[in-house]
C-alpha positions in Angstrom: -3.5 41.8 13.1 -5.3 43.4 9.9 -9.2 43.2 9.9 -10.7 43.9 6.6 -14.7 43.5 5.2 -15.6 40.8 3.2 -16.8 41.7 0.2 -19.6 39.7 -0.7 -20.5 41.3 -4.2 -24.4 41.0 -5.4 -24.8 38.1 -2.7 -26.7 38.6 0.7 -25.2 37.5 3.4 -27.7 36.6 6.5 -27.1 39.7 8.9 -29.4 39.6 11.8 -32.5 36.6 12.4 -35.1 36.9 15.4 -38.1 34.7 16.8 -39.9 34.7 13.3 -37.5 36.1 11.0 -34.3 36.2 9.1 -32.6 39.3 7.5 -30.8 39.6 4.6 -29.3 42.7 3.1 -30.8 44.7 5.8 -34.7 43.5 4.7 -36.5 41.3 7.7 -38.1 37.7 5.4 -40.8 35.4 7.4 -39.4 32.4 8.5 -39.1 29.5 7.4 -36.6 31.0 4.7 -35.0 29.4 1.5 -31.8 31.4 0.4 -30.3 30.0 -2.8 -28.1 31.8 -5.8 -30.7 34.5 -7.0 -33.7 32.8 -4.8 -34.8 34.4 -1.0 -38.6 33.1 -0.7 -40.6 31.5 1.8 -39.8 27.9 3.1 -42.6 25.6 3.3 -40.2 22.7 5.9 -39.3 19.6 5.5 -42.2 18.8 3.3 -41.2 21.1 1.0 -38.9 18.5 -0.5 -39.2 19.4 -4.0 -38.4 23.3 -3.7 -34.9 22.0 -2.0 -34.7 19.1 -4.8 -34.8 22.1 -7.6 -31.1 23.2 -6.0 -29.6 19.9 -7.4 -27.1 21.2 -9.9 -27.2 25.0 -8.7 -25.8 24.5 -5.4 -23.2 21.7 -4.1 -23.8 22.1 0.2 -27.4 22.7 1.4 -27.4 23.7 4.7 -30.4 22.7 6.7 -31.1 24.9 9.8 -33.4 22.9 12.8 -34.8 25.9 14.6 -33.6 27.0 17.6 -31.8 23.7 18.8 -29.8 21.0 16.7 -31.9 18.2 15.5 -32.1 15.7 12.7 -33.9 16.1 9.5 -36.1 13.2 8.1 -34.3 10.4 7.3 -36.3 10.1 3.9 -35.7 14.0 3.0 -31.9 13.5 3.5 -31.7 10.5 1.1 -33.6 12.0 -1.4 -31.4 15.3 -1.0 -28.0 13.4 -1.1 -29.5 11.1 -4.0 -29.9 14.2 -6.1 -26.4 15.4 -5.8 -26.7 17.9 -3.1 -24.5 17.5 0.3 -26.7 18.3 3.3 -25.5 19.5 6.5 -27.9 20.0 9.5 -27.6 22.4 12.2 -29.3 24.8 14.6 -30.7 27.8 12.5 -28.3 30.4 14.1 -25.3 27.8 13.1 -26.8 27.2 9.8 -26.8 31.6 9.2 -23.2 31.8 10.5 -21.8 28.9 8.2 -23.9 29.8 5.1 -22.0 33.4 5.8 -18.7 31.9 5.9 -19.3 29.4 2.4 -20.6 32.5 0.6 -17.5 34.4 1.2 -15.6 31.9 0.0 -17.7 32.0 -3.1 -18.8 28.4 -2.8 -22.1 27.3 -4.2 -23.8 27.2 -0.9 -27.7 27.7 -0.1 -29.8 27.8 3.2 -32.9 26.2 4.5 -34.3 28.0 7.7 -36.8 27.1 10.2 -37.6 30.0 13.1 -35.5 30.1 16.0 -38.4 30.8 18.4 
């Protein structure tokens, strides 16, 4: 079986998250984290609707991560997401790193909503 790197261009890939933390392109950004085409800023949570309602257009998955464990996002913040046009997938934030990974090397219009893991 042949290995090779993926090649993920001007993109930064989530490589490494702790208690408080996610890193990206080897630089350590407070969590909560928003991670978008040409965006990594803070996160202010689910009440942050209209930072994630900006995406609408720019990104077609949003991928929501819950923290440390799985857990559903606000009903109301899900319908207002999906109403815009963006598809939202929840998931642990570990999960959330991994699949936003995997979606940006297949150079899909992807971004990532994080909430700490500890």
């Amino acid at each position: 079986m042949r290995i090779s790197e993926v090649d993920f261009g001007a993109k930064q890939p989530v490589d490494g998250y702790g208690p408080d933390f996610f890193r990206l392109g080897g630089e350590a950004h407070p969590a909560p984290l928003l991670v978008a085409p040409g965006i990594v800023q803070g996160w202010g949570g689910y009440a942050d609707r209209d930072t994630l309602l900006a995406l609408a257009g720019q990104v077609d998955v949003l991928l929501i991560g819950t923290g440390g464990q799985i857990a559903h996002i606000p009903a109301d913040l899900r319908a207002a997401l999906e109403e815009a046009g963006l598809g939202v997938e929840a998931m642990d934030s570990p999960a959330a790193c991994r699949t936003y990974n995997v979606l940006l090397s297949e150079a899909r219009r992807v971004a990532l909503a994080v909430l700490p893991v500890g």
